[in-house]
C-alpha positions, 0 to 999 in steps of 0.5 A: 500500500502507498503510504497515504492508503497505510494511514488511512488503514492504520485509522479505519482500524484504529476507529473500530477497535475504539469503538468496540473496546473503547479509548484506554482499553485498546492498545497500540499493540491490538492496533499493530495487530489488527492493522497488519502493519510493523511497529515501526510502521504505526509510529511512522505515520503517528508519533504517539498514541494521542496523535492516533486518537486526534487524528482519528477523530479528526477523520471521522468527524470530516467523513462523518459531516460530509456524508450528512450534508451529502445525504441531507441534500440528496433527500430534499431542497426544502430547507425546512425538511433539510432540517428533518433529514438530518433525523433520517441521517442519524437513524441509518448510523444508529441502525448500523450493526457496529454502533456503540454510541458516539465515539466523541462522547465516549472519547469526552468520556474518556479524557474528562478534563475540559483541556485535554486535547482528545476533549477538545478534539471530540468538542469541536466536533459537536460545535461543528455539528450544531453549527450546520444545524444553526446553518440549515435553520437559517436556510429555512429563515427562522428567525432565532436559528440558534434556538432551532439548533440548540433544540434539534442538536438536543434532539439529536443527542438524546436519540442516539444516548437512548439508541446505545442502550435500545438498539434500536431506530426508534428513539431517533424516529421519536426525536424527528416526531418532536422535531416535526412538532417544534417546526409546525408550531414555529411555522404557526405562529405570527411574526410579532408573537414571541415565540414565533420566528419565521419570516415567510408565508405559511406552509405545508404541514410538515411529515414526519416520514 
């Protein structure tokens, strides 16, 4: 393999083996291993064990981002539905036979302090994540699209803390139904009540489907 090919190797399996074992609990050695590459090779491409997990992350935080927005655009140009989509998006990750729950949480939850750079690393993708929801809302013209974000964000990680421990799509399914509801009683409301925030004509009632 060329070397950019061993790199991207050398993180594939380093993301499943934390996934399936966690952080601290896989060692470089299980890497070697399951990668199929010499020691040597490993530190060549990556000078600690610390510059694996950041790097890592950093990977799957880009693949992760690009193939929602991908997903997300191919299934509707609503930009309101845009914003239901993600909830279809996360349903098909949750639904994957290899999910344990979020290996960002889990590496946060692993390296609690706030300074630690492998927390940092799994924050900035959680920042990154809600600020396309933020982007999505103000697509759709809601008015207060920080509000709209913060909210689906929330619905977004309670589904898949719930989904870890169900196993199940259903939690993600609910979440769009509270989603669904949000949007349709935000699309309701007047221009000058307070808690309405959109600035266009009323449309069609939103599907959760």
């Amino acid at each position: 393999m060329r070397r950019s090919e061993i790199r991207g190797h050398l993180l594939e399996t380093a993301l499943r083996l934390f996934n399936l074992y966690g952080y601290h609990a896989t060692g470089i050695d299980l890497i070697i291993a399951e990668a199929g590459v010499a020691k040597t090779t490993l530190y060549r491409h990556f000078k600690t064990k610390e510059d694996l997990i950041l790097a890592a992350l950093q990977s799957r935080d880009e693949q992760s981002r690009i193939e929602m927005r991908r997903f997300v655009e191919e299934r509707t140009k609503d930009p309101t539905e845009r914003l239901l989509a993600t909830f279809d998006f996360l349903e098909g990750s949750v639904r994957d036979r290899q999910f344990r729950g979020c290996i960002f949480l889990s590496a946060a939850g692993e390296h609690k302090e706030a300074v630690d750079p492998v927390f940092q690393a799994a924050l900035m993708h959680k920042r990154l994540v809600l600020a396309y929801f933020e982007e999505l809302a103000h697509a759709a013209r809601f008015t207060e699209a920080k509000r709209i974000a913060d909210t689906i964000n929330l619905l977004h990680e309670g589904a898949t803390a719930v989904a870890q421990m169900t196993r199940s799509g259903e939690p993600v399914r609910q979440s769009k139904r509270m989603a669904v509801a949000l949007l349709a009683q935000e699309l309701r409301a007047p221009p000058d009540s307070s808690v309405g925030n959109v600035e266009r004509e009323p449309r069609a009632q939103l599907s959760a489907t």
